[in-house]
Structures are given as structure tokens and as C-alpha cells.
C-alpha positions in Angstrom: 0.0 0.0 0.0 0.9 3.4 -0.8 2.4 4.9 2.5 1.2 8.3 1.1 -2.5 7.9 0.4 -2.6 5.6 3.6 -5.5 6.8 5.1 -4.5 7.7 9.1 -5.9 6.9 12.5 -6.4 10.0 13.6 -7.9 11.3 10.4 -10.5 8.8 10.6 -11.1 9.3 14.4 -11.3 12.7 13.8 -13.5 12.2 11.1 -16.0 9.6 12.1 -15.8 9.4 16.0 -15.9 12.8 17.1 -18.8 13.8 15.1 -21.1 10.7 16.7 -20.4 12.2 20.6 -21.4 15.8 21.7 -18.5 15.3 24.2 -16.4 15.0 21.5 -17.9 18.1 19.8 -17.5 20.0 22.8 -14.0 18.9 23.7 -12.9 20.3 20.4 -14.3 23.6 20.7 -12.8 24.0 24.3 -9.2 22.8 22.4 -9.7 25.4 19.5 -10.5 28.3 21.9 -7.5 27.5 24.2 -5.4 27.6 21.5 -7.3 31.2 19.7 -6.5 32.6 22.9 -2.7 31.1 22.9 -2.2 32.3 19.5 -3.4 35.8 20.2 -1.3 36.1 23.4 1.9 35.3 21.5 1.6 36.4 17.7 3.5 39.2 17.6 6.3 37.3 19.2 6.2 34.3 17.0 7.9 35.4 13.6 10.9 35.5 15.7 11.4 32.5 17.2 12.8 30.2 15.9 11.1 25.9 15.9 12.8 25.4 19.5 11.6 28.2 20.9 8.2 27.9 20.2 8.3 24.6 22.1 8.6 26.1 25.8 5.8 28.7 25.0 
């Protein structure tokens, strides 16, 4: 099988699983607004840093 159009795990999960739960659904939001908020709090800083860096934001 073609390692490239290998469909993934999480891609599927995402996909398929976390639609059928509200939980899911609302897990998700609560993710994506923590990491609006994150994002906002450190864009001006982040054409600076370099990929290191931006791992012990």
C-alpha cells in the first residue's frame, strides 16, 4: 500500500468518532479556543522565534 494515500488513524477518528459524541464536539471547541487565545497572546512574538523556541511557549 501506498504509504502516502494511507489513510490515518487519527484522520479517521477525527472524522468519524468525534462527530457521533457531543463530548467529542464540545472537547474540540474547548481545544480550538484555548489555543485562539494562545495564538493571540503570543503572535507578535512568534515570527521571531525560531522551531525550539516555540516549544517552551
Amino acid at each position: 500500500m501506498n504509504n502516502i494515500t494511507k489513510p490515518l488513524f487519527s484522520d479517521h477518528y477525527l472524522t468519524h468518532h468525534t462527530q457521533s459524541t457531543s463530548d467529542g464536539q464540545e472537547d474540540i471547541n474547548n481545544h480550538l479556543k484555548y489555543l485562539q487565545e494562545l495564538y493571540q497572546q503570543k503572535r507578535d512574538i512568534l515570527p521571531n522565534l525560531n522551531e525550539s523556541q516555540t516549544e517552551v511557549l
